[in-house]
C-alpha positions as CSV (number, residue, x, y, z in Angstrom):
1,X,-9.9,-7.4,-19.8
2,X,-11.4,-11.1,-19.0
3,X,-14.2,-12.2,-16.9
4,X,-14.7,-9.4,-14.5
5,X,-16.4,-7.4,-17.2
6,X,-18.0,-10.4,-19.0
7,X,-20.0,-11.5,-16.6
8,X,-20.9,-8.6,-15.7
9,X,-22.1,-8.0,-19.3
10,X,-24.1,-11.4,-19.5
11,X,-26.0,-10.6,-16.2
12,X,-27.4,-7.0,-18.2
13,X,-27.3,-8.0,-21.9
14,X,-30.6,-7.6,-22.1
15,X,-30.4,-4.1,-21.2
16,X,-27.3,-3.3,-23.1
17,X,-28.8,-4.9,-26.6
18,X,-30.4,-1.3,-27.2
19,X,-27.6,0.2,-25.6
20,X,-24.9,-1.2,-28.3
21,X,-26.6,0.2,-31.0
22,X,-27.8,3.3,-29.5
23,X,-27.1,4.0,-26.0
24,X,-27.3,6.8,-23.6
25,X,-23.7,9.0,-24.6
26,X,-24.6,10.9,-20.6
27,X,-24.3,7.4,-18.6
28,X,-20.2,7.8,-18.9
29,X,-19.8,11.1,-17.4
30,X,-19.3,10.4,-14.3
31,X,-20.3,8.0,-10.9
32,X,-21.0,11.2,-9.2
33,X,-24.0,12.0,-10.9
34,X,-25.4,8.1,-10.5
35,X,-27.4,7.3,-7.4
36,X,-26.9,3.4,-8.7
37,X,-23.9,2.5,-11.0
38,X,-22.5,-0.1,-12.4
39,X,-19.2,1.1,-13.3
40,X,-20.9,4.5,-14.8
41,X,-23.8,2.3,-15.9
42,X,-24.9,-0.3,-18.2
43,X,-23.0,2.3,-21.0
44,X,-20.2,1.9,-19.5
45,X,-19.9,-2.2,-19.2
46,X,-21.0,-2.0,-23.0
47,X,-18.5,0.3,-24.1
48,X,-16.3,-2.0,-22.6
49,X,-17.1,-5.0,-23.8
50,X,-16.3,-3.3,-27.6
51,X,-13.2,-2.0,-26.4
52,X,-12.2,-5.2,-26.5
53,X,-12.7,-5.0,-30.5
54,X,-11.8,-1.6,-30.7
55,X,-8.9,-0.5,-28.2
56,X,-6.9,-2.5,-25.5
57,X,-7.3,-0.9,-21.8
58,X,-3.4,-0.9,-20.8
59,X,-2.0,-0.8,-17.9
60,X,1.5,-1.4,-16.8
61,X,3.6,-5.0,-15.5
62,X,3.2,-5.7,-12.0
63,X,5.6,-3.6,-9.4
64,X,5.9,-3.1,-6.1
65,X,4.5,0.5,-6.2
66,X,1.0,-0.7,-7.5
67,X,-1.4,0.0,-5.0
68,X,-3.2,-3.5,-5.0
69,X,-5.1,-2.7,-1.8
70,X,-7.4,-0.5,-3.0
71,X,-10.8,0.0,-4.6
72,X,-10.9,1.8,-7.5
73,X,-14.1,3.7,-9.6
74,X,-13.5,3.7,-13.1
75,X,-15.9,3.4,-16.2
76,X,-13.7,0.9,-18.4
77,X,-11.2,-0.9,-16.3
78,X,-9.2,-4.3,-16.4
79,X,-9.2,-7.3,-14.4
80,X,-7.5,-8.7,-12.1
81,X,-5.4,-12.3,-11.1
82,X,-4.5,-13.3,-7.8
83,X,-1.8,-16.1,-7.0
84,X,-0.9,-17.4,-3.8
85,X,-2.2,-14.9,-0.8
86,X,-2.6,-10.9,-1.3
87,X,-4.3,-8.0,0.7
88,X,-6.3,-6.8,-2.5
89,X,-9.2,-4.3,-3.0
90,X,-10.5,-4.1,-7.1
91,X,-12.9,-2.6,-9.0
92,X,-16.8,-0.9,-8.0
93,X,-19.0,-2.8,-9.9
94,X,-22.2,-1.7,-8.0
95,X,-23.0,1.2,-5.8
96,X,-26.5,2.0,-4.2
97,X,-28.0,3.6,-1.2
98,X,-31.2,3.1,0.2
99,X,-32.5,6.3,1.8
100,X,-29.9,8.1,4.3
101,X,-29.8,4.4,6.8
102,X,-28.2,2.5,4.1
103,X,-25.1,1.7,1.5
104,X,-24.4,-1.0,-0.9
105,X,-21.2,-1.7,-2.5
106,X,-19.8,-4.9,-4.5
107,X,-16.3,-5.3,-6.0
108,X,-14.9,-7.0,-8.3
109,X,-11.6,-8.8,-6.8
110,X,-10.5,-11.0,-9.8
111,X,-11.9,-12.5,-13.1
112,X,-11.4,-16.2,-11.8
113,X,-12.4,-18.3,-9.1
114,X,-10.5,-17.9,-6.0
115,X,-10.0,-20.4,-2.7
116,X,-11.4,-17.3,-0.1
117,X,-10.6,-14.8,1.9
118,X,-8.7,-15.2,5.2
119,X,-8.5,-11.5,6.6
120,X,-10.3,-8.3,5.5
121,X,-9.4,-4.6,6.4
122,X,-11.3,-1.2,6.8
123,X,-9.5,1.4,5.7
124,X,-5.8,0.3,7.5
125,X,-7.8,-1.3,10.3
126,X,-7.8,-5.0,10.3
127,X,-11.3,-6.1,11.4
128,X,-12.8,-9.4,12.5
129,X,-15.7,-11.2,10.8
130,X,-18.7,-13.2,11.8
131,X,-19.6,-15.9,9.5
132,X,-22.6,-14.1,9.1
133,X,-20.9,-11.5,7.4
134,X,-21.1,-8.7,10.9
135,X,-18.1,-7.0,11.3
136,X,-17.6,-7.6,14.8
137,X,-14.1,-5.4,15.6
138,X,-13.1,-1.6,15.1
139,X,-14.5,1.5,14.5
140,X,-17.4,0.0,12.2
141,X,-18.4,-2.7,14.4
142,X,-22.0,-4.2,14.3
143,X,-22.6,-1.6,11.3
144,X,-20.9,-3.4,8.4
145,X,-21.8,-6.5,6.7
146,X,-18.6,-8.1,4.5
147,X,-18.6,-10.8,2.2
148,X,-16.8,-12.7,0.1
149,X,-18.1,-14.6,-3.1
150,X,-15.7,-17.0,-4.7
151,X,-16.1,-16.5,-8.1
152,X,-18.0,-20.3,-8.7
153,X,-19.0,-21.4,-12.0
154,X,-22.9,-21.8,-9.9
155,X,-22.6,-18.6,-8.4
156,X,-26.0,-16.6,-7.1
157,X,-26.5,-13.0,-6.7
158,X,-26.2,-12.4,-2.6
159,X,-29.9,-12.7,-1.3
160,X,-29.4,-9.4,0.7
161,X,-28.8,-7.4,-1.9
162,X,-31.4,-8.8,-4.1
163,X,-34.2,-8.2,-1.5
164,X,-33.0,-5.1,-0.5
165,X,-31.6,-3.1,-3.3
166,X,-35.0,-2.3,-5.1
167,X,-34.3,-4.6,-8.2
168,X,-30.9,-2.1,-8.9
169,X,-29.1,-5.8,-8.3
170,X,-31.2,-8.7,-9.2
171,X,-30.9,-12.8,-9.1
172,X,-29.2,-12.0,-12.7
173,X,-26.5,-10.4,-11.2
174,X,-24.5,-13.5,-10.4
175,X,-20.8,-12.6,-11.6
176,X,-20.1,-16.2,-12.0
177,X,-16.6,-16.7,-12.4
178,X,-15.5,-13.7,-10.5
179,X,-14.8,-13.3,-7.3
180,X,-16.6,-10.5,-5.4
181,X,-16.7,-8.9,-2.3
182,X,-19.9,-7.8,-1.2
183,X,-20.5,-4.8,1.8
184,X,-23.2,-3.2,3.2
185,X,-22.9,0.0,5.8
186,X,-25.6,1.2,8.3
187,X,-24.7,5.1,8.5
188,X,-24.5,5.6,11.7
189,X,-23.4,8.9,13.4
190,X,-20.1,6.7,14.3
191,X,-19.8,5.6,10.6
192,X,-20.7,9.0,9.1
193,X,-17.6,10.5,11.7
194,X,-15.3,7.7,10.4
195,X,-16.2,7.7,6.7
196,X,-17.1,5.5,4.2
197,X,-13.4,3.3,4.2
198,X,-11.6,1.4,1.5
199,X,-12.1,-2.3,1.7
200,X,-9.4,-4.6,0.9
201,X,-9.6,-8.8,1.8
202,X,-6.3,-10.7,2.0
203,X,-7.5,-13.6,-0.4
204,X,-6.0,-16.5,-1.3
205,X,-6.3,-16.5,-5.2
206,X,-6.6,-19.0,-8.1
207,X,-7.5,-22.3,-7.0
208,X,-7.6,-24.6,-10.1
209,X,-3.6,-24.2,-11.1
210,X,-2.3,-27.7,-12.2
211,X,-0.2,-29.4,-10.5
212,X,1.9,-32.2,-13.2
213,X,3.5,-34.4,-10.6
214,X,-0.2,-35.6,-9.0
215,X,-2.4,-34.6,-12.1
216,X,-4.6,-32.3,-9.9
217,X,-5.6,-28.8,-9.7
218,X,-5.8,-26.6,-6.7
219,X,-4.3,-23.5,-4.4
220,X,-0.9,-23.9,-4.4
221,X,1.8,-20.9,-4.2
222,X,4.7,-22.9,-6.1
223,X,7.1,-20.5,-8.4
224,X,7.0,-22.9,-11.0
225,X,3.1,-23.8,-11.1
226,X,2.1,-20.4,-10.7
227,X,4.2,-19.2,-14.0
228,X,2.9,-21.9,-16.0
229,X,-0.9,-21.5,-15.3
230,X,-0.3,-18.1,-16.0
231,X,1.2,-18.7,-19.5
232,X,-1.6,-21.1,-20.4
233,X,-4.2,-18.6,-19.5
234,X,-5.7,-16.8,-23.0
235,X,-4.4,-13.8,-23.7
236,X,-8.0,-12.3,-23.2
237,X,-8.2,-13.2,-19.8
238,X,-4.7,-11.9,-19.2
239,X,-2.7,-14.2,-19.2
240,X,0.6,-15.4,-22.6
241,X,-1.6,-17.6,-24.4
242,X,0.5,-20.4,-24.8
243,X,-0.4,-23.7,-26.5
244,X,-0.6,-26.3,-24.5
245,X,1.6,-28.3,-27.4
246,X,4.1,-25.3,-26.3
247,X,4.7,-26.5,-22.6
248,X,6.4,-29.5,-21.5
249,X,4.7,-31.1,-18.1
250,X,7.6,-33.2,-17.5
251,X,9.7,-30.0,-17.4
252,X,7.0,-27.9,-15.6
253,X,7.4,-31.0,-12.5
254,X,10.9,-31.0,-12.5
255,X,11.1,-27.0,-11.9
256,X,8.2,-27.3,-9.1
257,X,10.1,-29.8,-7.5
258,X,13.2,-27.4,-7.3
259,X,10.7,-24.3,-6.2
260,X,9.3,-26.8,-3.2
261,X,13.1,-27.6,-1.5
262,X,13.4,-26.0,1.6
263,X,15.3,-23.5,2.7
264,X,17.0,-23.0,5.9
265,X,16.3,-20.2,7.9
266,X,18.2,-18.3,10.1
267,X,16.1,-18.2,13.2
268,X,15.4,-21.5,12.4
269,X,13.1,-23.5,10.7
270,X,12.6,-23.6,6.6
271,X,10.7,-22.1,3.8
272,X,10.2,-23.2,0.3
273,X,12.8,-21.8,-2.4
274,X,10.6,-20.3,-4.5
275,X,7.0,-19.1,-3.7
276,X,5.1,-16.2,-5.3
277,X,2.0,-14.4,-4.1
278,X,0.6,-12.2,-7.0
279,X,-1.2,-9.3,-7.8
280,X,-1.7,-9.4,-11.6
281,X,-3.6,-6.5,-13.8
282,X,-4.7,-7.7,-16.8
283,X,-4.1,-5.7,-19.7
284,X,-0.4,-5.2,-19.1
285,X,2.3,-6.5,-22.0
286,X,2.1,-10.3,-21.6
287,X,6.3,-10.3,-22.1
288,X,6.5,-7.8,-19.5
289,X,4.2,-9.6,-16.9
290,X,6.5,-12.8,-18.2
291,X,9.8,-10.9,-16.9
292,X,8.6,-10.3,-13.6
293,X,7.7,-13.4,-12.9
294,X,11.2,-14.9,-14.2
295,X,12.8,-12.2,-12.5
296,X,11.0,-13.1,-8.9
297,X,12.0,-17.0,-8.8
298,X,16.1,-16.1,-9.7
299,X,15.4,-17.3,-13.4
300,X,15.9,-17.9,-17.0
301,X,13.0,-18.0,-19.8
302,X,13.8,-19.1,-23.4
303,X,11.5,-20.6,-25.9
304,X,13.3,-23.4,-27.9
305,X,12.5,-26.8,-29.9
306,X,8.8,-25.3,-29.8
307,X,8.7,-25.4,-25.8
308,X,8.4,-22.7,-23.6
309,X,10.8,-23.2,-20.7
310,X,11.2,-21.5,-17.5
311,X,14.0,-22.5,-15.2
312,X,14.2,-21.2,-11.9
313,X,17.6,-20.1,-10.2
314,X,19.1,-23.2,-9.1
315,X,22.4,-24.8,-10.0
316,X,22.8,-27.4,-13.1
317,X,25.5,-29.5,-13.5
318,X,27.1,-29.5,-17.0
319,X,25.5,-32.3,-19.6
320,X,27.7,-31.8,-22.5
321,X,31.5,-30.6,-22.7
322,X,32.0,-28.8,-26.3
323,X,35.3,-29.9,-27.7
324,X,37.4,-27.2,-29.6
325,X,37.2,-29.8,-32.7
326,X,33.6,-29.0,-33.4
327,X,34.6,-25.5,-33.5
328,X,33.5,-23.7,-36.8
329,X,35.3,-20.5,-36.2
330,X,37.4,-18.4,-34.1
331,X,35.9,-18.3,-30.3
332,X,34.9,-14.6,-28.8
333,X,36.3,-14.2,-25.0
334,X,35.4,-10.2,-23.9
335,X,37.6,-9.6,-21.9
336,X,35.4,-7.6,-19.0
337,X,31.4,-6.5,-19.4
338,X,30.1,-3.2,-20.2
339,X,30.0,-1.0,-16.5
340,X,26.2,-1.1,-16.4
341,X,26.0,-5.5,-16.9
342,X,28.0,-5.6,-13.4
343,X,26.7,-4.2,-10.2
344,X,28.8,-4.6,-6.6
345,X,25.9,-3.5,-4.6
346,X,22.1,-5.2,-5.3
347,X,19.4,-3.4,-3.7
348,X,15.2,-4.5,-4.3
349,X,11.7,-4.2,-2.9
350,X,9.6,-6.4,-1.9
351,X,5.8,-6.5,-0.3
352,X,5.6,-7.4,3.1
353,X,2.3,-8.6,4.5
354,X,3.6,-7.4,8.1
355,X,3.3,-3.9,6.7
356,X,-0.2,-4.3,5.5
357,X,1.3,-5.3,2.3
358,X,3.2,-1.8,1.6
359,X,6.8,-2.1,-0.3
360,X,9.8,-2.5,1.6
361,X,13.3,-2.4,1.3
362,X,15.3,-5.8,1.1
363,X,18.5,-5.7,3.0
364,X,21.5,-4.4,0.4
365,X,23.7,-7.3,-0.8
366,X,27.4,-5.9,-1.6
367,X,30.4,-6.9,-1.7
368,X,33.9,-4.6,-0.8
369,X,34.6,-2.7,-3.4
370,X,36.2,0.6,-4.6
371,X,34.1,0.9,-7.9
372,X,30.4,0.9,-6.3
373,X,28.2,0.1,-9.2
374,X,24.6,-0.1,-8.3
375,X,21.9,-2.4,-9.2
376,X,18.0,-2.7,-8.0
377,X,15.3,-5.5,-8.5
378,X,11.8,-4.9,-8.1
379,X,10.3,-8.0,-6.7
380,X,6.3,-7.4,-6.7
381,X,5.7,-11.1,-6.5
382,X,7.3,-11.6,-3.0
383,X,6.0,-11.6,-0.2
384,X,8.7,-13.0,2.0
385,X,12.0,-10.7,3.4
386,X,14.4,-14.0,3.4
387,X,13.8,-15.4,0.3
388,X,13.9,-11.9,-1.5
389,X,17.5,-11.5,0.0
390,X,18.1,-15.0,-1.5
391,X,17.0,-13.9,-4.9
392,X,19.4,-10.4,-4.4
393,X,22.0,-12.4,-3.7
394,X,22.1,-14.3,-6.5
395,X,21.6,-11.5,-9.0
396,X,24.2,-10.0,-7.5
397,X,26.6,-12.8,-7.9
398,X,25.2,-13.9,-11.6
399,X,26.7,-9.9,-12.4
400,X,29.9,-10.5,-11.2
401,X,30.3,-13.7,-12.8
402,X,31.8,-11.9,-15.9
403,X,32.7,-14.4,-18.0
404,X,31.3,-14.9,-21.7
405,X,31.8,-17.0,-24.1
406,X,30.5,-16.7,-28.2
407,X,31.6,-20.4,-29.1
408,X,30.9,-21.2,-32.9
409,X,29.8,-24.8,-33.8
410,X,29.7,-27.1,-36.5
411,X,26.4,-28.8,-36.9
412,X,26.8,-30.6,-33.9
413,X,25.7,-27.4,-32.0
414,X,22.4,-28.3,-33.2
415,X,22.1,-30.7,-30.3
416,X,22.9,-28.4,-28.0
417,X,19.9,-26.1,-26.4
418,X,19.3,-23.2,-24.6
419,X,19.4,-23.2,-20.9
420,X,21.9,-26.4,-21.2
421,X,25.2,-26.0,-18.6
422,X,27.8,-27.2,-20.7
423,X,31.9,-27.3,-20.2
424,X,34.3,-26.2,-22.6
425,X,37.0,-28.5,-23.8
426,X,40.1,-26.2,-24.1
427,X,43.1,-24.7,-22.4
428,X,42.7,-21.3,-24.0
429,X,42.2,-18.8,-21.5
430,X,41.4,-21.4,-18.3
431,X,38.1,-21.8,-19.9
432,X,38.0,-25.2,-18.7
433,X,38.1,-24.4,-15.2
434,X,34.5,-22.8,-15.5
435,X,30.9,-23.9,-16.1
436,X,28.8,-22.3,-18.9
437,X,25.0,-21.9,-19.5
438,X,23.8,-21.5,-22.8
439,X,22.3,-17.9,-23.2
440,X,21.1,-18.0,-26.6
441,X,21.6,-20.4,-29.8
442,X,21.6,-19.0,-33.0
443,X,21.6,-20.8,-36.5
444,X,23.5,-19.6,-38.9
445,X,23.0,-19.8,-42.8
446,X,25.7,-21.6,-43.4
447,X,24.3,-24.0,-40.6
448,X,26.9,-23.5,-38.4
449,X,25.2,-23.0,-35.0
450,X,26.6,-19.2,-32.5
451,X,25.6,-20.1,-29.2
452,X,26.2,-17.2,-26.1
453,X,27.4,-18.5,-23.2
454,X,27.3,-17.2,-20.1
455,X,29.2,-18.5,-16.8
456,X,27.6,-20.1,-13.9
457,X,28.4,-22.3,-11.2
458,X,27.3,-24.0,-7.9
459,X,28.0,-21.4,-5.4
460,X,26.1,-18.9,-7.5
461,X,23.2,-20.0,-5.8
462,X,24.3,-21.8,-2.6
463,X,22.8,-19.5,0.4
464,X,23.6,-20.1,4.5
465,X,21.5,-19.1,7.2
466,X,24.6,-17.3,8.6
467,X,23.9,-15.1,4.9
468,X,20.9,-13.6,5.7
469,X,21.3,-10.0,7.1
470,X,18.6,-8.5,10.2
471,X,15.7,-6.5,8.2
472,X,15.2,-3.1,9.2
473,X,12.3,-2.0,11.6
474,X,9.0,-1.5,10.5
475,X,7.8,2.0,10.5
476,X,4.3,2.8,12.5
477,X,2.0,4.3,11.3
478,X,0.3,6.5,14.1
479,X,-3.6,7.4,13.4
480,X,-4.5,10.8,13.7
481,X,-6.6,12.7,15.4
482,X,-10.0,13.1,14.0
483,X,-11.1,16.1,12.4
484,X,-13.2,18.1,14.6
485,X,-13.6,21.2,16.9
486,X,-10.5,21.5,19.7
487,X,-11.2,20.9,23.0
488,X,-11.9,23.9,24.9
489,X,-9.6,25.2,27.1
490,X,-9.9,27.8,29.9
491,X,-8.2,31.0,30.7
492,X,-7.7,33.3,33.6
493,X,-10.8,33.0,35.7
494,X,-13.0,35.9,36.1
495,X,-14.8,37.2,39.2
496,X,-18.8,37.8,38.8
497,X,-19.7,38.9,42.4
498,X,-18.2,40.3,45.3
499,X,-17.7,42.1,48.7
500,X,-15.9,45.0,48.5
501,X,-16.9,47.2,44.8
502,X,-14.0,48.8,44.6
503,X,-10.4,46.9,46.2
504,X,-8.2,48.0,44.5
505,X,-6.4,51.9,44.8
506,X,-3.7,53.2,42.8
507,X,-0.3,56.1,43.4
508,X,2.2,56.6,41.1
509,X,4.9,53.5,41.7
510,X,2.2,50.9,43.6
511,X,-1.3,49.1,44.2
512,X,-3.0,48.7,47.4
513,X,-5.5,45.9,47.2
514,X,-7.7,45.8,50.3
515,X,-8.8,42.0,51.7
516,X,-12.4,41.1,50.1
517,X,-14.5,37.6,49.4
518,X,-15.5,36.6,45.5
519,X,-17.2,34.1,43.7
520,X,-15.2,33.0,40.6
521,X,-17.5,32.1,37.2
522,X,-16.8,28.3,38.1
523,X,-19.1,29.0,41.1
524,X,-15.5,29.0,43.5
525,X,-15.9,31.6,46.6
526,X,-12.3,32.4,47.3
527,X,-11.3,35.0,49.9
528,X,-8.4,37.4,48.8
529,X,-5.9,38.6,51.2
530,X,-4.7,42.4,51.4
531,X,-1.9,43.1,49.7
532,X,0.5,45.6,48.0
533,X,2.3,45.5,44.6
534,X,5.3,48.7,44.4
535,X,7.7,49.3,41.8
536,X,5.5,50.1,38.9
537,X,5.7,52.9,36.4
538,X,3.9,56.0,36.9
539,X,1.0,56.5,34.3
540,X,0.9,53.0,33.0
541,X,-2.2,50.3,32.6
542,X,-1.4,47.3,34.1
543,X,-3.8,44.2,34.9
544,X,-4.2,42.9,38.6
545,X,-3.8,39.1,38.9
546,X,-4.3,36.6,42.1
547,X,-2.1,33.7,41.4
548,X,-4.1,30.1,42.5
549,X,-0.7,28.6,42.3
550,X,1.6,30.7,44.4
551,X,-1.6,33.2,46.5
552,X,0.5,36.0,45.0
553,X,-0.4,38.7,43.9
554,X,1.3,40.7,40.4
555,X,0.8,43.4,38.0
556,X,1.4,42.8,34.6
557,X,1.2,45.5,32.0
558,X,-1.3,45.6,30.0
559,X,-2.7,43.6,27.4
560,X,-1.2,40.6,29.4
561,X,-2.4,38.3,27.1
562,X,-0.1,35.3,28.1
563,X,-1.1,35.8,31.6
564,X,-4.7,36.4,31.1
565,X,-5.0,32.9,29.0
566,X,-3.2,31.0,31.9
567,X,-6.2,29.1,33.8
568,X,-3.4,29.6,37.2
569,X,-4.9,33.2,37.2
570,X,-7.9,35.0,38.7
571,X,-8.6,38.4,36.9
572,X,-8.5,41.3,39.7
573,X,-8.9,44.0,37.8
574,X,-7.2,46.6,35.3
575,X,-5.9,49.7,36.8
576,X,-3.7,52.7,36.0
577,X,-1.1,54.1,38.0
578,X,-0.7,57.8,38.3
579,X,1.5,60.5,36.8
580,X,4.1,61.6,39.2
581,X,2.4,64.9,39.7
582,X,-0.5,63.0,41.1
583,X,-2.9,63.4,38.0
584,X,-4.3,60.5,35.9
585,X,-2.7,60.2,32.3
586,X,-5.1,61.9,29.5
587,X,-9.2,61.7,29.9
588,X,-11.5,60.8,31.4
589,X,-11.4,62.0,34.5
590,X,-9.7,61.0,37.3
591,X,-11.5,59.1,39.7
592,X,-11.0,59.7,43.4
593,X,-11.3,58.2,46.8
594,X,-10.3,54.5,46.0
595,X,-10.0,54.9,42.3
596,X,-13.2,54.2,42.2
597,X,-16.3,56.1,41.9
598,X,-14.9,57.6,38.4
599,X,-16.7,57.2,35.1
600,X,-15.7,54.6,32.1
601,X,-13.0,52.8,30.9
602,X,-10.2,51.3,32.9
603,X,-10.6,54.0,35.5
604,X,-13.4,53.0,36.4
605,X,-13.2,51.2,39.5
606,X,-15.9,49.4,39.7
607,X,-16.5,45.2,39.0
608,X,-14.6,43.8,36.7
609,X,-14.5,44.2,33.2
């Protein structure tokens, strides 16, 4: 669970010394009761310092589908490592607000010291920085303050928060050794609208990995460098826990030097063979975190002679040929591999930074083939499209090199270890025509030594420009409309005023509609032509229109309810057309004269309704 909660702890110990033997059992149900928390209060930091004693906080090895750019509220959670360059969020550490103007947030990014941040994000909205700490860009611009605290071993407390907090975060609070990210937001009525947004910092992570070949430590982003700080890191800060006796520097040099060749690329240009930019939660199965790492530089982990060695995926040439008179039994050739240790079509993922750091799909690497057998690598560790094809397409190829070997020594297998390319000295089965690497070594008790071998040659891993297939496009994501009322919009307009009370007159198969002047409730004076509307139904409602776009006019029967929500119209009126023996259909009366001077309802001729 490493620093991120220690240091946290040391910065309240005072406070929690009560709280270890007694405590408060209410400050761990919930953040949403706590005006100020630190992670569910001091309770909560305590109860997880002891968790350390009592329970382990799992969590799962890295994969693509971790969500590393995100903030998360929890009241025990784990740490976090960074290597090489990631869009991360991590964990609330501290929340207050200061009356309804105000809001303070810190997060905990990773339990180790980190070189700095290089871009930060609201929400998926990349935002621009002063180096005082004002967003200056976007939708929270000039009321956001961001910024980002290394992790140093003399780190303070941030002067604004101490000063402004009301002693909730004090000149104790110093997190030293953790890198945090400190924001405050001035609620606004624009920030308010937009809401309080996730906040996530592309960093560039661990800064003091060591380097062999110059005897320094610094940032670097090398396969090789990166996996074996990680396996020196104690187990309680989330990393194997390997001795230092158990890792061989000469060996760690020679596999960086391989991860730093460049690689051709097809648009030209090169990148480095192996890099990895990692997102790493502690708390996860150290073997499991081992695998992924392996897995994301094309290579082989074995731990032999008391050394833990990691080779990356690169070609050997063989340095030994085993002769068939060192043999201490009969040799084991399958014949083919099971159906799932082959694959003819390799598919992965892989994080792309161009996609704010979302999975995507790496190009499929196949080859012709009537039995498809499918394979898939997640590569959570990669951050770059070409080099995760390169990786692909040498797992592909290892799976259809299908040749093994169980090859049963004499004690002169003893010199012979794991990870070694070796050649085989006999004309059984063309054997000899192949290169081997040695998969596993195993002693027998009779000290006869079974080693697994596995085949393996140069053009396993050789890789053209020309090899690289086009990535697919990106996909956009398109914001969406805030949430609010819809925009008005108008329908028919009405008359309020005009010259003539009663223009329109009804028989049984027409409308007469004398010429009159009205004003319109937009204020509009429009003068309306005579005119005459015949082959209607006798004893039928129908509503009067005056078309703005054609100076037509229509009846439509009534409701008309497309028509009347059509801002092209101008409500004339409703009328009713008589029955054919010249009476009005049903009560009330029928009006006379013009059809007006009637009482109610749509007989009623007078202003509009």
């Amino acid at each position: 669970m490493g620093k991120v909660v220690g240091a946290v702890f040391d910065s309240v110990k005072g406070p929690l010394t009560g709280l270890l033997t007694g405590g408060k059992k209410g400050a761990l149900e919930g953040l949403g009761n706590l005006a100020t928390a630190f992670i569910g209060g001091p309770t909560a930091v305590a109860l997880t310092v002891a968790s350390r004693v009592l329970s382990a906080v799992t969590a799962s090895a890295p994969s693509t589908k971790d969500n590393a750019a995100s903030v998360t509220r929890q009241s025990i959670g784990n740490s976090f490592i960074v290597y090489g360059k990631r869009r991360v969020g991590g964990l609330l550490i501290f929340f207050h607000p200061v009356g309804k103007s105000y809001r303070y947030f810190v997060i905990a990014v990773a339990g180790h010291r980190c070189k700095g941040a290089v871009r930060w994000w609201l929400g998926d909205e990349e935002v621009t920085v002063a180096s005082s700490g004002l967003v200056t860009s976007g939708k929270y611009k000039d009321n956001a303050r961001l910024f980002f605290y290394r992790g140093d071993d003399d780190q303070v407390a941030h002067p604004s928060f101490v000063a402004e907090t009301g002693g909730k975060w004090t000149a104790n609070h110093r997190a030293r050794g953790v890198a945090l990210v400190y924001a405050i937001f001035t609620m606004t009525d624009d920030v308010v609208q937009a809401g309080m947004p996730n906040i996530t910092v592309e960093v560039e992570g661990k800064d003091d990995i060591y380097d062999p070949r110059t005897d320094t430590r610094g940032y670097t982003r090398n396969a090789a460098l990166i996996f074996y700080d990680w396996m020196r890191l104690a187990r309680e800060e989330g990393g194997f826990g390997a001795y230092e006796d158990e890792i061989d520097d000469d060996w760690v040099s020679a596999q960086a030097y391989v991860c730093d060749e460049a690689c051709a690329l097809p648009g030209g240009g090169t990148e480095a063979r192996y890099e990895m930019d990692c997102y790493i939660t502690t708390g996860a199965a150290p073997s499991e975190v081992r695998d992924t790492l392996v897995t994301c530089c094309a290579g082989s982990f074995t731990y032999t002679g008391g050394k833990m060695l990691m080779r990356p995926g690169y070609y050997v040439p063989p340095s030994a040929t085993l002769q068939e008179r060192d043999l201490a039994g009969a040799i084991s050739v399958p014949a083919l591999l099971a159906g799932d240790q082959t694959s003819t079509e390799m598919t992965g993922t892989y994080v792309d930074p161009a996609n704010l750091y979302q999975p995507r799909d790496v190009p499929t690497r196949s080859i012709d083939s009537d039995d498809v057998r499918q394979s898939s690598l997640d590569l959570p560790h990669i951050t770059s499209g070409t080099r995760a094809q390169r990786i692909l397409e040498i797992a592909l190829r290892k799976s259809l090199a299908e040749r093994r070997v169980t090859w049963p020594m004499n004690i002169v297998g003893i010199g012979v270890a794991t990870l070694d390319t070796v050649q085989l000295a006999t004309p059984r089965y063309g054997l000899s025509n192949y290169s081997f690497q040695v998969s596993s070594w195993g002693l027998s008790s009779d000290f006869s030594v079974v080693l697994q071998l596995e085949e393996t040659g140069p053009e396993i891993f050789e890789f053209t420009p020309a090899m690289y297939k086009t990535v697919g496009p990106t996909g956009e994501l398109v914001p969406a409309d805030p949430i609010g009322d819809a925009p008005p919009t108008r329908a028919a307009y009405r008359i309020v005023s005009q010259t003539v009370p009663y223009p329109v007159t009804s028989d049984s198969d027409s409308v007469d509609i004398v010429a009159f002047s009205a004003v319109l409730d937009d204020a509009r004076t429009i003068d309306f032509p005579a005119g005459t509307i015949s082959g209607l139904t006798a004893g039928t409602e129908y509503v009067v229109l005056w078309s703005l776009t054609t100076s037509t006019y229509s009846a439509v029967l009534s409701p008309a309810i497309d028509a009347l929500a059509s801002p092209d119209n101008v409500l004339i009126r409703y009328v009713t057309t008589q029955n054919a023996d010249g009476t009005y259909p049903s009560s009330p009366t029928a009006p006379g004269g013009d059809g007006g001077g009637g009482g109610g309802g749509r007989y009623n001729q007078g202003v509009i309704e």
